[in-house]
DOZA-274634 format. One record per atom (N, C-alpha, C, O): residue number from 1; residue in three letters; atom name; x, y, z. Coordinates in nm, 3 decimals. Layout:
residues N
> NUM  ALA  CA  X  Y  Z
...
end
This chain:
residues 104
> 1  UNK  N  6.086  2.875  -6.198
> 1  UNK  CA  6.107  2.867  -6.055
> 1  UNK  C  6.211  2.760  -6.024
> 1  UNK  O  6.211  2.658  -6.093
> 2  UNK  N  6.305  2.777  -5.918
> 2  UNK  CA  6.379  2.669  -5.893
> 2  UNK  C  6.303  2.575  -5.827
> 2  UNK  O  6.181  2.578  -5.814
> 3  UNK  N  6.384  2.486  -5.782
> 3  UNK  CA  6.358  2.377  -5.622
> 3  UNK  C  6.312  2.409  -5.485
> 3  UNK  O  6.244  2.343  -5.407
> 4  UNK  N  6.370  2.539  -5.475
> 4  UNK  CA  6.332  2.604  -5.365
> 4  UNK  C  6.203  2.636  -5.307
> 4  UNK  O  6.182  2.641  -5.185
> 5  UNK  N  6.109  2.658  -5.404
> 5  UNK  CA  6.000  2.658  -5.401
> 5  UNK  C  5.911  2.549  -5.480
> 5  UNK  O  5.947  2.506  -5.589
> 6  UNK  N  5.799  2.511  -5.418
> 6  UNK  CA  5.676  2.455  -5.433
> 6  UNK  C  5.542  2.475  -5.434
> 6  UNK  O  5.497  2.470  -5.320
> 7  UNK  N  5.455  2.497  -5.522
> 7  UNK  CA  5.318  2.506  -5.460
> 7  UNK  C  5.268  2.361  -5.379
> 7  UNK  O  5.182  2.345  -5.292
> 8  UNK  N  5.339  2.285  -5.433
> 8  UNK  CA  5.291  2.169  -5.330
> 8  UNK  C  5.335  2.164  -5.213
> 8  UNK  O  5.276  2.103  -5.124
> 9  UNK  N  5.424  2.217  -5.201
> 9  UNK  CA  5.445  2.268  -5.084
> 9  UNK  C  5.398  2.393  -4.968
> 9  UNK  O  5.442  2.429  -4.859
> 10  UNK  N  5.310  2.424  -5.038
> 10  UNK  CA  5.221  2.479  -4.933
> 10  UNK  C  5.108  2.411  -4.845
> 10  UNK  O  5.010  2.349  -4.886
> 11  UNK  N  5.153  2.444  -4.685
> 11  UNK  CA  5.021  2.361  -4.670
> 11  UNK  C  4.864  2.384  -4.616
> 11  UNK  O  4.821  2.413  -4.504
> 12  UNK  N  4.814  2.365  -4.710
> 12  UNK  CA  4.687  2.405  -4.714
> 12  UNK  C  4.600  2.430  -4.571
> 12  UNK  O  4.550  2.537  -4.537
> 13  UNK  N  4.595  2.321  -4.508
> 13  UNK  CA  4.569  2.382  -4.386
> 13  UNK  C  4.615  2.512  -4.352
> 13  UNK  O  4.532  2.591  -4.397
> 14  UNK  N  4.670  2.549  -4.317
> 14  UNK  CA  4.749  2.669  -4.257
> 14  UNK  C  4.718  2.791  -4.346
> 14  UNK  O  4.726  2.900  -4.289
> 15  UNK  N  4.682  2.792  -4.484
> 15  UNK  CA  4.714  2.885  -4.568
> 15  UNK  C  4.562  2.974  -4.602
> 15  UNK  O  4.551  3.079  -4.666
> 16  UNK  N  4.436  2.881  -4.528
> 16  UNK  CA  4.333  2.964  -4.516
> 16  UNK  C  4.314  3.119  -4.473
> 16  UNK  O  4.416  3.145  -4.410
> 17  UNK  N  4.240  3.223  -4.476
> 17  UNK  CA  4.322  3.361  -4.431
> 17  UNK  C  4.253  3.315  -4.262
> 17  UNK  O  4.341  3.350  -4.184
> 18  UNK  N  4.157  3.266  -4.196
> 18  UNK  CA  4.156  3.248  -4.063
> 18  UNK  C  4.267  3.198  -4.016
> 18  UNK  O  4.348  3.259  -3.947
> 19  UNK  N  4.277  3.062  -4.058
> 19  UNK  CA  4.362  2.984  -4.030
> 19  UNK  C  4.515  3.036  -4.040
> 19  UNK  O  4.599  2.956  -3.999
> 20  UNK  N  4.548  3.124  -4.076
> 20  UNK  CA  4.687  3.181  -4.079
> 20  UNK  C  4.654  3.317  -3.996
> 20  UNK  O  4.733  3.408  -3.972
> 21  UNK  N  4.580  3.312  -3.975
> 21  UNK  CA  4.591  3.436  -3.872
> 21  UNK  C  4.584  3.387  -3.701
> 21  UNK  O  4.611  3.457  -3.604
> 22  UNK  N  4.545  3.264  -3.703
> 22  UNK  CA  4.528  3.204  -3.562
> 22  UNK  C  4.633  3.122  -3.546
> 22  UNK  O  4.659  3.116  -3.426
> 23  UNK  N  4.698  3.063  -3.606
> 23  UNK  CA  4.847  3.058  -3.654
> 23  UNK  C  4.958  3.165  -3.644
> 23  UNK  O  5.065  3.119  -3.603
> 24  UNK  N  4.958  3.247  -3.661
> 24  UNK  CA  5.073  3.374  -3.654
> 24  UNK  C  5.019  3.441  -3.498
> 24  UNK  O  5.106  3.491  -3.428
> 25  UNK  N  4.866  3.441  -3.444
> 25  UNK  CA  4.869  3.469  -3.309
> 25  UNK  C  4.876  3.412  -3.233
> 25  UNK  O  4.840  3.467  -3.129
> 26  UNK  N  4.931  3.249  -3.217
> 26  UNK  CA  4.938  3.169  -3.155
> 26  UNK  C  5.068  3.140  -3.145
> 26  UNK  O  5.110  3.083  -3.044
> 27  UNK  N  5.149  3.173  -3.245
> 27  UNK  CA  5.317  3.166  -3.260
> 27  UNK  C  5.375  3.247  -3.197
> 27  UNK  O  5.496  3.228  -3.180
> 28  UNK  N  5.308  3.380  -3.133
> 28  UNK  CA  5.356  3.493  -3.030
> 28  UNK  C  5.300  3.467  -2.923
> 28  UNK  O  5.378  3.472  -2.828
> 29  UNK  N  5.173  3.435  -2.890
> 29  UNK  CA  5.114  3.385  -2.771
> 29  UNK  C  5.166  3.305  -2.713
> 29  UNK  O  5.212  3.328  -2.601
> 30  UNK  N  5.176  3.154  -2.790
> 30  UNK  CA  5.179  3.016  -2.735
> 30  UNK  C  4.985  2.964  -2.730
> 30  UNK  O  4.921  2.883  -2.796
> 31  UNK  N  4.952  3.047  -2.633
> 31  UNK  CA  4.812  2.955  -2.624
> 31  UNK  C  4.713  3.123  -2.617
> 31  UNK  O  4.749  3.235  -2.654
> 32  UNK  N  4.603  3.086  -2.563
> 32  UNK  CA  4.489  3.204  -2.576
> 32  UNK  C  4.398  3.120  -2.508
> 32  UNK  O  4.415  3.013  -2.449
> 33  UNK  N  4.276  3.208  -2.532
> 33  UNK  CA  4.153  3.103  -2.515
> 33  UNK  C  4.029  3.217  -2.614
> 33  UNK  O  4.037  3.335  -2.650
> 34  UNK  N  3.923  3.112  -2.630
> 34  UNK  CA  3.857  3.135  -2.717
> 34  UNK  C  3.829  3.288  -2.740
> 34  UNK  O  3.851  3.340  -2.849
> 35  UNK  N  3.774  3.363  -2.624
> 35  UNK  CA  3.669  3.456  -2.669
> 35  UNK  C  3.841  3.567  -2.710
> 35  UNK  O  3.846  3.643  -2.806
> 36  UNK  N  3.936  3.549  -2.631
> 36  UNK  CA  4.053  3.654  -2.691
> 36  UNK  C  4.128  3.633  -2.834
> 36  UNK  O  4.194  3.716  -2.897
> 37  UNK  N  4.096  3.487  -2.871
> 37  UNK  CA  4.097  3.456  -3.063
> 37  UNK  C  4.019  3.526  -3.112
> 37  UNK  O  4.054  3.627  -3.172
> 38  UNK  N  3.883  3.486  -3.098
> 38  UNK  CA  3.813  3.562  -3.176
> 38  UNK  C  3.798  3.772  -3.154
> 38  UNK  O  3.735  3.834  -3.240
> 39  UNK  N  3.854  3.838  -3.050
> 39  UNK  CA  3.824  3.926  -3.108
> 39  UNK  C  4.002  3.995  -3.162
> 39  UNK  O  4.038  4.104  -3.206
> 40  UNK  N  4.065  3.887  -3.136
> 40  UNK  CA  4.216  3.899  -3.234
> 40  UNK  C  4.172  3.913  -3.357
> 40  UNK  O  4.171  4.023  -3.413
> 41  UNK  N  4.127  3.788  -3.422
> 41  UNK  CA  4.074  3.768  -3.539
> 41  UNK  C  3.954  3.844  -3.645
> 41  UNK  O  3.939  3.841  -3.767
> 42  UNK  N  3.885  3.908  -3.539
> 42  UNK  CA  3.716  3.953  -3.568
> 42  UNK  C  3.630  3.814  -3.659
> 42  UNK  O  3.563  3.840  -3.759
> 43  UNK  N  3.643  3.691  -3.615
> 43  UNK  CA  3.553  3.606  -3.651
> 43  UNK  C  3.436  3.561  -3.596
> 43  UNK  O  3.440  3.595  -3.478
> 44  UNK  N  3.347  3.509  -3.616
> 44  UNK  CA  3.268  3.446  -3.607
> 44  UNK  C  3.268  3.318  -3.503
> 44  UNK  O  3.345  3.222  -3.501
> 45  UNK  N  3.146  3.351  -3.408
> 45  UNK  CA  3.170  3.197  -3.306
> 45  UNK  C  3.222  3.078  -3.409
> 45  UNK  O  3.338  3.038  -3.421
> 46  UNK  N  3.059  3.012  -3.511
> 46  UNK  CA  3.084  2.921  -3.575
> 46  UNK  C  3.214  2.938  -3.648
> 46  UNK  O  3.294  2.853  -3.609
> 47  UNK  N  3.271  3.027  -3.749
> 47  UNK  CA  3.375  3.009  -3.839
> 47  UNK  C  3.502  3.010  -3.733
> 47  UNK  O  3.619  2.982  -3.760
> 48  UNK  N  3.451  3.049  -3.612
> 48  UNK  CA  3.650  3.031  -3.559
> 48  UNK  C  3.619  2.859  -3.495
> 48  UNK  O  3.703  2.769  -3.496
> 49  UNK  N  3.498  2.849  -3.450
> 49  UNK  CA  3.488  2.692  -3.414
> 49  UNK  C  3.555  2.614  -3.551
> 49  UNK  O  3.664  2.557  -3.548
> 50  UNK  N  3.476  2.621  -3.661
> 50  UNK  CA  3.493  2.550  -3.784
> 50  UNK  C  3.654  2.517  -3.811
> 50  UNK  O  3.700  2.404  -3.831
> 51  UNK  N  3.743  2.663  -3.807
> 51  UNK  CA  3.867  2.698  -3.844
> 51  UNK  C  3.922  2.593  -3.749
> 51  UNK  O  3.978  2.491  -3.790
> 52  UNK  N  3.899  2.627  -3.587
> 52  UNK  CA  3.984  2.566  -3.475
> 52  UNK  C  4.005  2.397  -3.505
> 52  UNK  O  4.099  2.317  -3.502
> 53  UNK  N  3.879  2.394  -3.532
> 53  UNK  CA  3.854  2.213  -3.544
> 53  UNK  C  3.962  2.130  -3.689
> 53  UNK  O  3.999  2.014  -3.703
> 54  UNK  N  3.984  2.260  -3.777
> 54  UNK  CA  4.056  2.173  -3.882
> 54  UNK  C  4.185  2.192  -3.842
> 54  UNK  O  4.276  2.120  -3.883
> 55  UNK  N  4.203  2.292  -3.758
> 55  UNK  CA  4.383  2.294  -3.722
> 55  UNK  C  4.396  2.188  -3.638
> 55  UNK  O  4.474  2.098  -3.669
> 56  UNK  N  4.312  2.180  -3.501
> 56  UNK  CA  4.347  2.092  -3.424
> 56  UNK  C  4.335  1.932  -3.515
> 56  UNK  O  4.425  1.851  -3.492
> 57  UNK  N  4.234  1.895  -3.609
> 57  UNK  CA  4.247  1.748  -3.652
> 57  UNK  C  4.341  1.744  -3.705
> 57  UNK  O  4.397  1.635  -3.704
> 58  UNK  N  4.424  1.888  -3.796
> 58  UNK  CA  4.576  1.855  -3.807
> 58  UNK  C  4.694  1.846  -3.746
> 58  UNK  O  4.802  1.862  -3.802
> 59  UNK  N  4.677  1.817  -3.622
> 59  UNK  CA  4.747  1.818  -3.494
> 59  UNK  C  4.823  1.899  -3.442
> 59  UNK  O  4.917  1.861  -3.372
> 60  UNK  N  4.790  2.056  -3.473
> 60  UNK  CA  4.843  2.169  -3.474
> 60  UNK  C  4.806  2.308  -3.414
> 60  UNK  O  4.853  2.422  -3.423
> 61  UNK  N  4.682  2.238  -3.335
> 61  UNK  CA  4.652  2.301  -3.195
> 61  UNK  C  4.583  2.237  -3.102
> 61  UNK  O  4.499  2.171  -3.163
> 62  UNK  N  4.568  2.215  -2.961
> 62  UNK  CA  4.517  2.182  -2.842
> 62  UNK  C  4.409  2.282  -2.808
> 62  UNK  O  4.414  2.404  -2.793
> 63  UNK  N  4.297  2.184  -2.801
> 63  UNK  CA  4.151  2.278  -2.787
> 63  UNK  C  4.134  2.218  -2.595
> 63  UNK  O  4.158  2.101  -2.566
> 64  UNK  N  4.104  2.291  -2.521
> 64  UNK  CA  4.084  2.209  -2.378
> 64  UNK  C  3.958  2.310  -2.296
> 64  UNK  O  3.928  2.429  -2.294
> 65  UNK  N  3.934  2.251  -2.268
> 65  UNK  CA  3.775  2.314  -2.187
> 65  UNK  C  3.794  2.319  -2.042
> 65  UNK  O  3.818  2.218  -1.977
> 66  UNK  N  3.782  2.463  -1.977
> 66  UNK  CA  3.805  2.472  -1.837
> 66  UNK  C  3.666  2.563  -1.769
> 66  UNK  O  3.582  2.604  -1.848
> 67  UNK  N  3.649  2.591  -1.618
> 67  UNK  CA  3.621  2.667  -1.584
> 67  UNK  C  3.673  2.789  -1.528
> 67  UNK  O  3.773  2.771  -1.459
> 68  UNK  N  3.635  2.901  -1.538
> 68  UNK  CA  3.710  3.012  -1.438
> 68  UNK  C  3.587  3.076  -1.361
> 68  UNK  O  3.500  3.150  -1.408
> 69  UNK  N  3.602  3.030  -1.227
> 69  UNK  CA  3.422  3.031  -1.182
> 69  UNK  C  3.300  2.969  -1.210
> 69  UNK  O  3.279  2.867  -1.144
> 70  UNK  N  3.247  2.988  -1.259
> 70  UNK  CA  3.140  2.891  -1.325
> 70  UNK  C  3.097  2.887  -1.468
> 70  UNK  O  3.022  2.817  -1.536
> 71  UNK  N  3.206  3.028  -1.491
> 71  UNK  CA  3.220  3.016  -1.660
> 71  UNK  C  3.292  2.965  -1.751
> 71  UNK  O  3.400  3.021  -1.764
> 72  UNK  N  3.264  2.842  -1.850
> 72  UNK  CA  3.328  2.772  -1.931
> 72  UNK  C  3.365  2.848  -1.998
> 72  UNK  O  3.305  2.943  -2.048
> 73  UNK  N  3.544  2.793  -2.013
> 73  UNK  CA  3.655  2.904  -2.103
> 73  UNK  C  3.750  2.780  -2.222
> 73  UNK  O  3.795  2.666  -2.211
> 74  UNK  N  3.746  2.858  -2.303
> 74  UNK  CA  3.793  2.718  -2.408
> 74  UNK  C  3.926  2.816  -2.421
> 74  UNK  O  3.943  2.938  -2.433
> 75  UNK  N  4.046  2.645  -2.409
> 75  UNK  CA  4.163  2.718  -2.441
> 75  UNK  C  4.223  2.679  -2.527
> 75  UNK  O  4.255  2.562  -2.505
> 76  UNK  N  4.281  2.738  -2.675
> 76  UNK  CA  4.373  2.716  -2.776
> 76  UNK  C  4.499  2.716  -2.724
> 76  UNK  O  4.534  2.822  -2.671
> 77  UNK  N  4.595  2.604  -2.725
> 77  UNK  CA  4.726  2.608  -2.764
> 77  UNK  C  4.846  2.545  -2.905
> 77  UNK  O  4.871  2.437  -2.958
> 78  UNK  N  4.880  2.655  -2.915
> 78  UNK  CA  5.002  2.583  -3.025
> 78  UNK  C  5.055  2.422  -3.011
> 78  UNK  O  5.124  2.389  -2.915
> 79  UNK  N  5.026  2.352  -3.088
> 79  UNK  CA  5.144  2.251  -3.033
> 79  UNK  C  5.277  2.253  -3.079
> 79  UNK  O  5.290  2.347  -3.158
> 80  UNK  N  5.382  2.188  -3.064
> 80  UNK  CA  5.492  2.212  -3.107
> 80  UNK  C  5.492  2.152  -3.265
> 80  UNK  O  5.594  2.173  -3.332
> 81  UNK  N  5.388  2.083  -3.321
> 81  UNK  CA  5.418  1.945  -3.484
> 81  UNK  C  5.326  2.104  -3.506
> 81  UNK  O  5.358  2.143  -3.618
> 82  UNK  N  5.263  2.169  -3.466
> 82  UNK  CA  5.196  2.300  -3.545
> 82  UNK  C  5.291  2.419  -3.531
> 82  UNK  O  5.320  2.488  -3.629
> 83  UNK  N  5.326  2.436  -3.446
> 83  UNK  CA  5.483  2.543  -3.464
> 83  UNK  C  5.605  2.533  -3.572
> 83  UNK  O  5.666  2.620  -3.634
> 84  UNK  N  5.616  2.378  -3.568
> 84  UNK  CA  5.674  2.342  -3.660
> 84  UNK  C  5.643  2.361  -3.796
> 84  UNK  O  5.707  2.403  -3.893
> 85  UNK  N  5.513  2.313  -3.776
> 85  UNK  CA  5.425  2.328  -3.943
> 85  UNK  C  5.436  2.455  -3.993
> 85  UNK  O  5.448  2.473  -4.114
> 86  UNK  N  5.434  2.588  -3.878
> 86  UNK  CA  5.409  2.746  -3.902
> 86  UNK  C  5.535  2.778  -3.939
> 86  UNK  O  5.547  2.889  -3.992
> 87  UNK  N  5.634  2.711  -3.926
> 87  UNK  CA  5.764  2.792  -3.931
> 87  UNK  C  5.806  2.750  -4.074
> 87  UNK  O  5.857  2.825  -4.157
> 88  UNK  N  5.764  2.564  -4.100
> 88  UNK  CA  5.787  2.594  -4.279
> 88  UNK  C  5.718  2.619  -4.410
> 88  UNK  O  5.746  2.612  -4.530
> 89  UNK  N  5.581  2.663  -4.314
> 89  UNK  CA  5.494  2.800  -4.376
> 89  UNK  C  5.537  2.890  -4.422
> 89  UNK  O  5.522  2.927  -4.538
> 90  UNK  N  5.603  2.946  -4.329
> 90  UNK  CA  5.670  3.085  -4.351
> 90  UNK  C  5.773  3.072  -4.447
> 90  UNK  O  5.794  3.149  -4.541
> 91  UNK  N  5.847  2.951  -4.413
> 91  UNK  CA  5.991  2.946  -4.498
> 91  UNK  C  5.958  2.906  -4.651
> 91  UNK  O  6.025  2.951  -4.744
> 92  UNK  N  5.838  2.809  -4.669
> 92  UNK  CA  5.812  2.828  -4.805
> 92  UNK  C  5.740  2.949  -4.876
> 92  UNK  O  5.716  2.932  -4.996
> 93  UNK  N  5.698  3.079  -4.813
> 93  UNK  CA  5.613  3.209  -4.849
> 93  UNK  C  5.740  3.270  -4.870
> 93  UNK  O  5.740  3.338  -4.972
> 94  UNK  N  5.869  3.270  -4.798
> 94  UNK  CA  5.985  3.329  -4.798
> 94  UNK  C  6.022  3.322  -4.937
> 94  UNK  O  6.009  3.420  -5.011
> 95  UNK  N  6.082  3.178  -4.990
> 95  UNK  CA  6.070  3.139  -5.053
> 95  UNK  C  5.978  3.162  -5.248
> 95  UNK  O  6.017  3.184  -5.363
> 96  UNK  N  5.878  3.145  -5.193
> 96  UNK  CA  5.754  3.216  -5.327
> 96  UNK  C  5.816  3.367  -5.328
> 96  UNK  O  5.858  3.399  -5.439
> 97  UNK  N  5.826  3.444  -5.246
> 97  UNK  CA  5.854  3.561  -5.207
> 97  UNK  C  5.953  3.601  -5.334
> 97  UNK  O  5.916  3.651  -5.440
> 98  UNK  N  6.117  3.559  -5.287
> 98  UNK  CA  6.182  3.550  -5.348
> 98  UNK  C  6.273  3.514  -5.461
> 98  UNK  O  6.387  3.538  -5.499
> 99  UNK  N  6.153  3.435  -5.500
> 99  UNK  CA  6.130  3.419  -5.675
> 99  UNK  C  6.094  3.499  -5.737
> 99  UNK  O  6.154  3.555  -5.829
> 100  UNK  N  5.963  3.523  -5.689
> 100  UNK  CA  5.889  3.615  -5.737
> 100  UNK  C  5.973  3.792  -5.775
> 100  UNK  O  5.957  3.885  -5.855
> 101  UNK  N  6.050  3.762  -5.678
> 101  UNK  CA  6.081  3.889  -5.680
> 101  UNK  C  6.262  3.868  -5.710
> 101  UNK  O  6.342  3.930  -5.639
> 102  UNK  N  6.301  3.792  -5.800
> 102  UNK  CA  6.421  3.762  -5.791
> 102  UNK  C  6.505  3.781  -5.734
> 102  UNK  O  6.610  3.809  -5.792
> 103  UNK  N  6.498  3.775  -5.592
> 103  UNK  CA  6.590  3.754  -5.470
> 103  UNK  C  6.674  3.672  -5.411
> 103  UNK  O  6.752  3.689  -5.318
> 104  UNK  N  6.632  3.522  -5.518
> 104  UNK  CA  6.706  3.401  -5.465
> 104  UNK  C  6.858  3.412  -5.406
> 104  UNK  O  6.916  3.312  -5.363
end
């Protein structure tokens, strides 16, 4: 493999299969809120809570709690240091990609 690629350079956060899927629907969205993640995703209350909580401690989404009527609505947004993070996600999978497949 050249330079171009890294496995250390993947970053783990992001590379969970939840976690890259709430990631890639959040990169077309921008933001959501809870109950329209999860049936994006088909997860689990707890496992999309679990998932949400390790993206956001990686500072790579905004969790915020509102009402709409008297019903509490939780809202996911992208931040931009997590957009960022998603985009050299991609560029290092690009990357693996085209090794793999001698495309460099």
């Amino acid at each position: 493999m050249s330079e171009l690629f890294s496995l250390d350079s993947v970053d783990d956060v992001i590379h969970g299969r939840l976690r890259l899927g709430i990631m890639a629907y959040l990169l077309g969205s921008g933001d959501t809120d809870f109950a329209q993640l999860k049936a994006k995703t088909a997860a689990t209350d707890g496992n999309l809570s679990v998932q949400l909580r390790k993206l956001e401690e990686a500072g790579y989404v905004e969790i915020s709690k509102g009402f709409v009527g008297k019903k509490t609505v939780t809202g996911v947004t992208l931040t931009e240091q997590g957009r960022q993070a998603f985009i050299r996600y991609l560029d290092n999978m690009q990357n693996l990609i085209n090794e793999a497949t001698g495309t460099v």
